[in-house]
ZAMARLUM-485168 format. One record per residue (C-alpha): residue number from 1; residue in one letter; x, y, z. Coordinates in Angstrom, 2 decimals. Layout:
N
i = NUM; aa = A; X = X; Y = Y; Z = Z;
...
This chain:
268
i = 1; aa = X; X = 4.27; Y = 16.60; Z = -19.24;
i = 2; aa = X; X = 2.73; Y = 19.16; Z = -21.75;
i = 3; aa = X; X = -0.09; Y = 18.19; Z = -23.76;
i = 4; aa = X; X = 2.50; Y = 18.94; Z = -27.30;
i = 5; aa = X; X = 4.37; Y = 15.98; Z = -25.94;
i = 6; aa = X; X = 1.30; Y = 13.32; Z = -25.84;
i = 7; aa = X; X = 0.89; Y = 10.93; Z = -28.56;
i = 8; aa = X; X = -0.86; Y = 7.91; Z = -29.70;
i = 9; aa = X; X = 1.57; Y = 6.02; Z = -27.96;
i = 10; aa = X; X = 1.45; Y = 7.90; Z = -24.58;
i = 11; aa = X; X = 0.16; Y = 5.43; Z = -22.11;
i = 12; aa = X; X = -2.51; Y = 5.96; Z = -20.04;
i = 13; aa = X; X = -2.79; Y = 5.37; Z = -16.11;
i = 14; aa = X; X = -6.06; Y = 6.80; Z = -14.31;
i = 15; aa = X; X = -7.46; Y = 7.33; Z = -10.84;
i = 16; aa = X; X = -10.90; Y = 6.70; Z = -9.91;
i = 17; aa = X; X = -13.62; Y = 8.50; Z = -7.12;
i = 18; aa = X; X = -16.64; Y = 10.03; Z = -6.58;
i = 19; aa = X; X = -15.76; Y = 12.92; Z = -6.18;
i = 20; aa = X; X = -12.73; Y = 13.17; Z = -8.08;
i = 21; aa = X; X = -12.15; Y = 16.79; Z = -8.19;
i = 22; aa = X; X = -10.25; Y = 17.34; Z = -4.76;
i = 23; aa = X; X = -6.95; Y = 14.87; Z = -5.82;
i = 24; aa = X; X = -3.65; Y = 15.94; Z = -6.58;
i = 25; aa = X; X = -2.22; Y = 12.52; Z = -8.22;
i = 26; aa = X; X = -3.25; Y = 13.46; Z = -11.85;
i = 27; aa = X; X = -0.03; Y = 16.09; Z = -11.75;
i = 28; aa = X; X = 2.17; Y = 14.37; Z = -9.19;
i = 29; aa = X; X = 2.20; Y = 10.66; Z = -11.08;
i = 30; aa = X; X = 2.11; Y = 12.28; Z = -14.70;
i = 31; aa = X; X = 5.42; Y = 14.65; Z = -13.30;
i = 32; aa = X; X = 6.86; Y = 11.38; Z = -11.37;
i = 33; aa = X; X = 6.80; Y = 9.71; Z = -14.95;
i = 34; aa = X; X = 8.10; Y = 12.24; Z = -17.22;
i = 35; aa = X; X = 10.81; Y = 12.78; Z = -14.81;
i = 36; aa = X; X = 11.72; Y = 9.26; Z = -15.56;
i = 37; aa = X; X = 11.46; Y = 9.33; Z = -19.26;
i = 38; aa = X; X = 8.18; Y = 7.09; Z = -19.07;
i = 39; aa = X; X = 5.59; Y = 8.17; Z = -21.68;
i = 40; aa = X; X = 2.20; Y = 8.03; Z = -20.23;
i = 41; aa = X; X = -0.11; Y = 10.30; Z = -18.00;
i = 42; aa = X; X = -2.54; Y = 10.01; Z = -15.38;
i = 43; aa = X; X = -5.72; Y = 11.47; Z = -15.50;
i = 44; aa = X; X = -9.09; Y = 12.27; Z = -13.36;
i = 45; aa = X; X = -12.41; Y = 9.39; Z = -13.81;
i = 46; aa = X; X = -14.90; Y = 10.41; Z = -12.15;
i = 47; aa = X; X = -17.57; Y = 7.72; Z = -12.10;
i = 48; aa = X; X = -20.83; Y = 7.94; Z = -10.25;
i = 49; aa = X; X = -21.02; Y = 5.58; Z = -7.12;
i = 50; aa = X; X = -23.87; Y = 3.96; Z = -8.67;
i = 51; aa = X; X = -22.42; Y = 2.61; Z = -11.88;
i = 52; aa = X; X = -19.15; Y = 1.70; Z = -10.25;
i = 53; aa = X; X = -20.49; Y = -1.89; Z = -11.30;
i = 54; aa = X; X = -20.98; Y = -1.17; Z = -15.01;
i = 55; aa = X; X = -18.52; Y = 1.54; Z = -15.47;
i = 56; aa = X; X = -15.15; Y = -0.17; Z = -13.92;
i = 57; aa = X; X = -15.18; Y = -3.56; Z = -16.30;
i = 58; aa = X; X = -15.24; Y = -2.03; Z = -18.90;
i = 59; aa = X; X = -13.03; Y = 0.71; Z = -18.30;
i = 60; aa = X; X = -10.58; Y = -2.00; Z = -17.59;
i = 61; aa = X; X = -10.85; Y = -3.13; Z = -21.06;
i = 62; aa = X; X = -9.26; Y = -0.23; Z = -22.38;
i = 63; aa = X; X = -6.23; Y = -1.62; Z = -24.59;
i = 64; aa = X; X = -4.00; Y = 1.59; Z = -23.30;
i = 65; aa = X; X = -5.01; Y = 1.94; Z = -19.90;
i = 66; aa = X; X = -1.89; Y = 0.29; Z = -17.80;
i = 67; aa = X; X = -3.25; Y = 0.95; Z = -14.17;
i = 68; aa = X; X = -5.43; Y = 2.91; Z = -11.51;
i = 69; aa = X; X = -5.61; Y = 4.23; Z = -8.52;
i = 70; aa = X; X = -8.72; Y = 3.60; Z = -6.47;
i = 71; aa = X; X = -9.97; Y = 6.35; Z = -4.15;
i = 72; aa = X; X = -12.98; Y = 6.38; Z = -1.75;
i = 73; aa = X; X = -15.67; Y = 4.97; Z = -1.98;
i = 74; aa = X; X = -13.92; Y = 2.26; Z = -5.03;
i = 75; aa = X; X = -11.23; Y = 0.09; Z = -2.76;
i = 76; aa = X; X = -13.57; Y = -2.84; Z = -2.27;
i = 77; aa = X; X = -15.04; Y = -3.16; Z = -5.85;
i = 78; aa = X; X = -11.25; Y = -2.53; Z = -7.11;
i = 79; aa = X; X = -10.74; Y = -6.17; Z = -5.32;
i = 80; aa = X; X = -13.47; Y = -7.45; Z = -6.29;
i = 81; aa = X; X = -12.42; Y = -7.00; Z = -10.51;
i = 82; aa = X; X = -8.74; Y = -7.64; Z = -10.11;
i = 83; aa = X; X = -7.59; Y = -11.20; Z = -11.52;
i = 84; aa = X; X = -4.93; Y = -11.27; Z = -8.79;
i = 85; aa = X; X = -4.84; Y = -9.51; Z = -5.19;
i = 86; aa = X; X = -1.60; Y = -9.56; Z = -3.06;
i = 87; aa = X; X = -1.31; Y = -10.39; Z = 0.00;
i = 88; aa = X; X = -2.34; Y = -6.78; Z = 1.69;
i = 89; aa = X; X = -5.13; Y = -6.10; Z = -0.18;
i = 90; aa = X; X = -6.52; Y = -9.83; Z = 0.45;
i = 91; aa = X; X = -5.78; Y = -9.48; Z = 4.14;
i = 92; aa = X; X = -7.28; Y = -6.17; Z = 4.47;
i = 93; aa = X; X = -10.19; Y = -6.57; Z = 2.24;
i = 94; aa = X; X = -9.89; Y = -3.30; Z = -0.16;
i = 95; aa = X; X = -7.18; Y = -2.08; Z = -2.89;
i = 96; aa = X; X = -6.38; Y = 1.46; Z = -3.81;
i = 97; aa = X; X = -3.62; Y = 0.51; Z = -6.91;
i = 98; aa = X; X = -4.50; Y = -2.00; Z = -10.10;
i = 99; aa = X; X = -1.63; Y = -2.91; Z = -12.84;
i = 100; aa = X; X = -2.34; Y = -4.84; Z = -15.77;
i = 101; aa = X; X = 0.66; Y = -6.94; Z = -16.77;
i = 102; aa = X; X = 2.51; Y = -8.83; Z = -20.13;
i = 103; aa = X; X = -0.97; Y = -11.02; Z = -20.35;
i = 104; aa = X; X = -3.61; Y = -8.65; Z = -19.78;
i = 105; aa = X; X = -4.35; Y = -9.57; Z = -16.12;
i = 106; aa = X; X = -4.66; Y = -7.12; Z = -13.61;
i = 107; aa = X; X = -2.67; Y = -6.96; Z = -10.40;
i = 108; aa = X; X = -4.34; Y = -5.31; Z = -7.32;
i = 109; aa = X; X = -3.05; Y = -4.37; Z = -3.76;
i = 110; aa = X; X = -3.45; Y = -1.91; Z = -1.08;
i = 111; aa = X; X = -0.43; Y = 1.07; Z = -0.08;
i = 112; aa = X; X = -1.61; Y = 2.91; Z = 2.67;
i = 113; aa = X; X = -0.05; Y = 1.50; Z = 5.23;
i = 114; aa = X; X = 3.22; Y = 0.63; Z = 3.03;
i = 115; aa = X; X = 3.44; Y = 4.13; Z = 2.42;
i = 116; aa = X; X = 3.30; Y = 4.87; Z = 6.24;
i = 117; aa = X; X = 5.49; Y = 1.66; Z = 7.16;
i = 118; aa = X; X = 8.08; Y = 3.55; Z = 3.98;
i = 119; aa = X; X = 7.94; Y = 7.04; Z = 5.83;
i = 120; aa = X; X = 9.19; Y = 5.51; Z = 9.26;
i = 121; aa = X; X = 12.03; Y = 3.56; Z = 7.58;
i = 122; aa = X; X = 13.00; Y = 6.87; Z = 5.45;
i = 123; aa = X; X = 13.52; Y = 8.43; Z = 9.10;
i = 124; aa = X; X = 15.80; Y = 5.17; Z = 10.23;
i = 125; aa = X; X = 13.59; Y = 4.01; Z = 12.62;
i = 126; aa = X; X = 13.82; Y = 0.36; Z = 13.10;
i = 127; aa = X; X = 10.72; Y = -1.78; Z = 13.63;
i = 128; aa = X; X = 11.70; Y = -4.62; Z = 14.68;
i = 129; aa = X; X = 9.71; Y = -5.84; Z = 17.90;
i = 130; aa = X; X = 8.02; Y = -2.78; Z = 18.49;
i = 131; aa = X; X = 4.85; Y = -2.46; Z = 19.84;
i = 132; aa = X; X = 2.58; Y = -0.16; Z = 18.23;
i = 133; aa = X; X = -0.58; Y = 1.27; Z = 19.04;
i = 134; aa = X; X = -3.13; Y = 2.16; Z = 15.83;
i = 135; aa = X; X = -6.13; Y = 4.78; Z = 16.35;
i = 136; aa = X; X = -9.02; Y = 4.22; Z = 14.11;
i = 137; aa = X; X = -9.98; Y = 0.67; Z = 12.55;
i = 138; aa = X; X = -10.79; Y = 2.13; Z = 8.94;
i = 139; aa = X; X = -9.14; Y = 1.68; Z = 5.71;
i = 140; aa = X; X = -6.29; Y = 3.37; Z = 6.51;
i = 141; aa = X; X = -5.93; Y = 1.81; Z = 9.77;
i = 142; aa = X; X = -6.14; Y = -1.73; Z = 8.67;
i = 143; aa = X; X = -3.63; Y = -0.77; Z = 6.05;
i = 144; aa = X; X = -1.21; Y = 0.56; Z = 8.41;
i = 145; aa = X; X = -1.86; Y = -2.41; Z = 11.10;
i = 146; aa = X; X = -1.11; Y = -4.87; Z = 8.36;
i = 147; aa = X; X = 2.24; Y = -3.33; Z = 7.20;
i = 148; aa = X; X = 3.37; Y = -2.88; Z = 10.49;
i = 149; aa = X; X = 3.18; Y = -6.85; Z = 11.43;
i = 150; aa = X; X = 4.65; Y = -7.32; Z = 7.95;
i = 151; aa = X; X = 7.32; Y = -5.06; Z = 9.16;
i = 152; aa = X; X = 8.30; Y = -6.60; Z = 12.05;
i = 153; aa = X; X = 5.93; Y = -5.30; Z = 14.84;
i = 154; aa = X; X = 5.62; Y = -7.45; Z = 17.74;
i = 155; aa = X; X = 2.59; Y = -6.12; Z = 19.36;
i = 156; aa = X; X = -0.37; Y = -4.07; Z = 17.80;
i = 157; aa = X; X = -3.17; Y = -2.50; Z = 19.66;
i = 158; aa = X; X = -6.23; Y = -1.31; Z = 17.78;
i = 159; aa = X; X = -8.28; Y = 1.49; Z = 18.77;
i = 160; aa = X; X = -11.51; Y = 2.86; Z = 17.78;
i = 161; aa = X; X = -14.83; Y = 4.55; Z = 19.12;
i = 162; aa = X; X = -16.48; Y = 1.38; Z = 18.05;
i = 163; aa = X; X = -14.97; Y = -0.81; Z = 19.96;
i = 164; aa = X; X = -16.94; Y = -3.81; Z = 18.24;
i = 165; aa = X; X = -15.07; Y = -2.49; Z = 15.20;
i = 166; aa = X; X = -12.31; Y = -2.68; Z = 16.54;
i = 167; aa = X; X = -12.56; Y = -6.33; Z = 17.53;
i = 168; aa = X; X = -13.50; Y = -7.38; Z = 14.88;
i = 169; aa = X; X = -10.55; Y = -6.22; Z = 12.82;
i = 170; aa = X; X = -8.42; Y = -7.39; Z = 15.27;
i = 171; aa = X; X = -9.40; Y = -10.85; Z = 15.07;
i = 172; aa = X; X = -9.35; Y = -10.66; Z = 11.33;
i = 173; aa = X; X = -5.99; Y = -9.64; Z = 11.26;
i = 174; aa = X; X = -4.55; Y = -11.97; Z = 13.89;
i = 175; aa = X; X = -5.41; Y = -14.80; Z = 11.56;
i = 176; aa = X; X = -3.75; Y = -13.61; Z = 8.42;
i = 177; aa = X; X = -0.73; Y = -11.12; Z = 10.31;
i = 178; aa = X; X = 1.84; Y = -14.59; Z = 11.80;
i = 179; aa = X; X = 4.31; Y = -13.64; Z = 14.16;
i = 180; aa = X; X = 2.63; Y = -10.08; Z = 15.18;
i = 181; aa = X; X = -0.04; Y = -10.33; Z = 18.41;
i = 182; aa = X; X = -3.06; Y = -8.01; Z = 17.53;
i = 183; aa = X; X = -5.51; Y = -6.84; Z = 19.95;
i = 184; aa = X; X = -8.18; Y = -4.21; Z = 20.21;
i = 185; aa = X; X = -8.08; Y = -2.19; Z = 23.71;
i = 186; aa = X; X = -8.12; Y = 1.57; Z = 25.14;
i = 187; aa = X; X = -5.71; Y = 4.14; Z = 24.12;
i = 188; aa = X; X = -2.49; Y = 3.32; Z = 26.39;
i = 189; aa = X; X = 0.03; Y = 5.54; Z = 24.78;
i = 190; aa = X; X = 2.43; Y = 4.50; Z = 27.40;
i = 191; aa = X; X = 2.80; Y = 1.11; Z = 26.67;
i = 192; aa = X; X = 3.26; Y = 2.03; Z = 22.69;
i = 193; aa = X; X = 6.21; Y = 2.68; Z = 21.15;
i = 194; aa = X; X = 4.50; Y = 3.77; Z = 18.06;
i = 195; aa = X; X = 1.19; Y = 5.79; Z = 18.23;
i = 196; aa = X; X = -0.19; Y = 6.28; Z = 15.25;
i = 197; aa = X; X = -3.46; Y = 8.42; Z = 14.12;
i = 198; aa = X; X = -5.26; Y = 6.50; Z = 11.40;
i = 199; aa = X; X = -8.65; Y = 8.15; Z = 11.98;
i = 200; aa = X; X = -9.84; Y = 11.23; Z = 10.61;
i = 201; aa = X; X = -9.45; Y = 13.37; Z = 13.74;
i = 202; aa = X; X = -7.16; Y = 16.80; Z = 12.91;
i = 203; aa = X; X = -8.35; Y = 16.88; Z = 8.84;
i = 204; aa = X; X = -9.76; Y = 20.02; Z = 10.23;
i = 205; aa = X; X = -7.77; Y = 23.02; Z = 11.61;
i = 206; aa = X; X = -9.75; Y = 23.17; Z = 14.68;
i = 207; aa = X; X = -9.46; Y = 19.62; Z = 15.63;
i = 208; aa = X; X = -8.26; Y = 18.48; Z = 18.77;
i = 209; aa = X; X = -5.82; Y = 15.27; Z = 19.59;
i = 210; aa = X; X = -7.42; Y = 12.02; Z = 18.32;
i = 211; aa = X; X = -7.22; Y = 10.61; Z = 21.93;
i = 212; aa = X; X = -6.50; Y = 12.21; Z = 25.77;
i = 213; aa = X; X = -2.64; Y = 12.46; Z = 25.36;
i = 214; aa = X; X = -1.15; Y = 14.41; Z = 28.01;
i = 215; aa = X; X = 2.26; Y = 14.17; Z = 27.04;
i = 216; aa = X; X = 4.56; Y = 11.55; Z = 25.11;
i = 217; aa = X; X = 7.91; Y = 9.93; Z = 25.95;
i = 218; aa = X; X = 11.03; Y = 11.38; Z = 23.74;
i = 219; aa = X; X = 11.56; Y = 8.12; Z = 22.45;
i = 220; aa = X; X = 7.91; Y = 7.00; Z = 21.24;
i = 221; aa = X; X = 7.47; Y = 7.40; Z = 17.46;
i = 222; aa = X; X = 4.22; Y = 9.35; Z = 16.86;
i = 223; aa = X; X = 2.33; Y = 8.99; Z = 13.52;
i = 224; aa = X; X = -0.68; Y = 10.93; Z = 11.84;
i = 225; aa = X; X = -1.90; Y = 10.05; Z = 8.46;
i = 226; aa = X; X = -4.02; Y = 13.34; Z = 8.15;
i = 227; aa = X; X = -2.17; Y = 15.38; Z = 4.88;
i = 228; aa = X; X = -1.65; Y = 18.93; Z = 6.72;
i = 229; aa = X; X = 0.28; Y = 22.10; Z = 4.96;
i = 230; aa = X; X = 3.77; Y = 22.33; Z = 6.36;
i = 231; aa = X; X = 4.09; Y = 24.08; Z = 9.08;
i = 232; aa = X; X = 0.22; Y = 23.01; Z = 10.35;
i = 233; aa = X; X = 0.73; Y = 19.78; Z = 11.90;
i = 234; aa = X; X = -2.36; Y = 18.27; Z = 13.66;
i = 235; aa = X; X = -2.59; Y = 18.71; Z = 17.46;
i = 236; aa = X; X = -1.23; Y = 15.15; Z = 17.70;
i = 237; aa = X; X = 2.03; Y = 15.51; Z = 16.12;
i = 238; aa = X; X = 2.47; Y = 19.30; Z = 17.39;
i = 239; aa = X; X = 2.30; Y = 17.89; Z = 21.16;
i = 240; aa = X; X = 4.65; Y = 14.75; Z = 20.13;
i = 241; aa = X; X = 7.40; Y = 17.49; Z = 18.39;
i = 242; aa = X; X = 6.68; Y = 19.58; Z = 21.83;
i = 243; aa = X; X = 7.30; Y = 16.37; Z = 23.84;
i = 244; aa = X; X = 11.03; Y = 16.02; Z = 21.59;
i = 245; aa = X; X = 9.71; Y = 13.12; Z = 19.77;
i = 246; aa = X; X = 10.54; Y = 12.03; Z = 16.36;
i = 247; aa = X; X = 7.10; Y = 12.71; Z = 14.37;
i = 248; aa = X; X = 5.82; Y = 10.56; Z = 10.40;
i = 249; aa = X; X = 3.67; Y = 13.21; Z = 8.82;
i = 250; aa = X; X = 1.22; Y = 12.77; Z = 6.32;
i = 251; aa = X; X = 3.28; Y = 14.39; Z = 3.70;
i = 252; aa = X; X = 6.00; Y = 11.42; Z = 4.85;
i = 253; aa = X; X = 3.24; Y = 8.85; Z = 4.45;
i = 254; aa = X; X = 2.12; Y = 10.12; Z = 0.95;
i = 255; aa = X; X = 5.68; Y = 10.25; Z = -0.19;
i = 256; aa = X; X = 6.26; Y = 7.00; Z = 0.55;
i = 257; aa = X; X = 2.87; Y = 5.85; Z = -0.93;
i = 258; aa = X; X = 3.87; Y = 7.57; Z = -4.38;
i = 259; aa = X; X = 7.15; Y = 6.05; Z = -4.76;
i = 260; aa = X; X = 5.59; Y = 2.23; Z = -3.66;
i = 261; aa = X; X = 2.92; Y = 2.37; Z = -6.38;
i = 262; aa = X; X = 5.49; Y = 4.07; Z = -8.99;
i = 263; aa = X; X = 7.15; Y = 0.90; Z = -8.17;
i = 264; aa = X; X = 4.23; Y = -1.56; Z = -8.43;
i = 265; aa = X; X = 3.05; Y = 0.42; Z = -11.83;
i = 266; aa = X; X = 6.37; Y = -1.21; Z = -13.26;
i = 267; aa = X; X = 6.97; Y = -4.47; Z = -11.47;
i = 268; aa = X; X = 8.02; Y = -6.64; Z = -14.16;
């Protein structure tokens, strides 16, 4: 959208971080809605980690402000201020989309692991009493654990370097995630047949796999959330495409991610 074509009736949808500079979502959300004849833009708010507490209520406020998106370090205080979380963002504990509806209230939940969950169904893969194994019990992991169960995963193993961190998650999700076993444990790609990276391992070019893989089965599913150029996968999903398996990028997970919020911006 051009800045000619703003007006005072343009409405106004934001993302917040500290920092703010390094995201891409002012130009892909204001693009997704002008391509769908929706007048309003998203812009960059920076706001300082410190005021987060000050700054956010009142930004909320804003008559023509119709949603965010929360980026690091903002996903827990985003829950915190919204009138009504659903039921990811309450089981995983932080938010990274707010809507305000009809009444003025505003609607908060968490799409990282939607997005991811949305990337494996775009490929046809079906779910359904799978068992999955998750590296990394951060934000994004959680997110991706919790979508998974919601998706029909039998099994989940979690993962992580801090293996107290890893228990603990578990057993916070095994009480809110029915009908989906969670567990933390070792890296058993063998037994999976999902692997997924949720850590950061492979955000740099010279990173190495996430986890001792030797090789993967042709029929595993392997997953990395880490955005990578085309054409520069991390070392995890360029050994899975050399093993012949069927790879979700992070370019698959952020597609998915984009059209789930576009979605959530204009629930009814």
């Amino acid at each position: 959208m051009s800045a000619a074509s703003i007006t005072g009736r343009t409405r106004l949808y934001g993302i917040i971080g500290d920092p703010i500079a390094q995201v891409r979502s002012p130009e892909v959300y204001t693009r997704k809605f002008a391509e769908a004849g929706i007048d309003a833009v998203l812009v960059p708010m920076h706001i300082d980690a410190g005021e987060i507490d000050a700054v956010l209520p009142t930004l909320l406020r804003l008559k023509n402000l119709d949603g965010l998106l929360v980026t690091s370090p903002f996903k827990t205080h985003a829950l915190a201020i919204a009138d009504e979380v659903h039921s990811r963002g309450a089981r995983i504990g932080a938010v990274n989309a707010l809507r305000r509806d009809d009444e003025g209230r505003w609607h908060a939940d968490m799409f990282d692991g939607e997005g991811f969950v949305r990337g494996l169904l775009a490929k046809g893969h079906d779910l359904k009493a799978k068992r999955a194994l998750v590296l990394g019990c951060g934000g994004a992991g959680a997110a991706i654990a919790v979508s998974l169960a919601d998706a029909g995963v039998a099994h989940i193993t979690l993962c992580d370097i801090d293996r107290a961190k890893a228990g603990a998650l578990a057993a916070q999700l095994s009480a809110s995630c029915e009908g989906c076993e969670i567990v933390a444990g070792d890296a058993d790609a063998p037994r999976a047949d999902i692997v997924v990276n949720a850590s950061i391992v492979g955000m740099k070019a010279g990173d190495g796999m996430p986890a001792p893989f030797d090789a993967f089965r042709p029929e595993q599913i392997v997953g990395d959330v880490v955005l990578r150029p085309p054409g520069e996968p991390t070392a995890l999903i360029a050994k899975a495409i050399e093993c012949g398996c069927p790879v979700v990028t992070g370019i698959d997970m952020h597609s998915g991610q984009i059209d789930a919020i576009l979605e959530f911006f204009h629930a009814a």
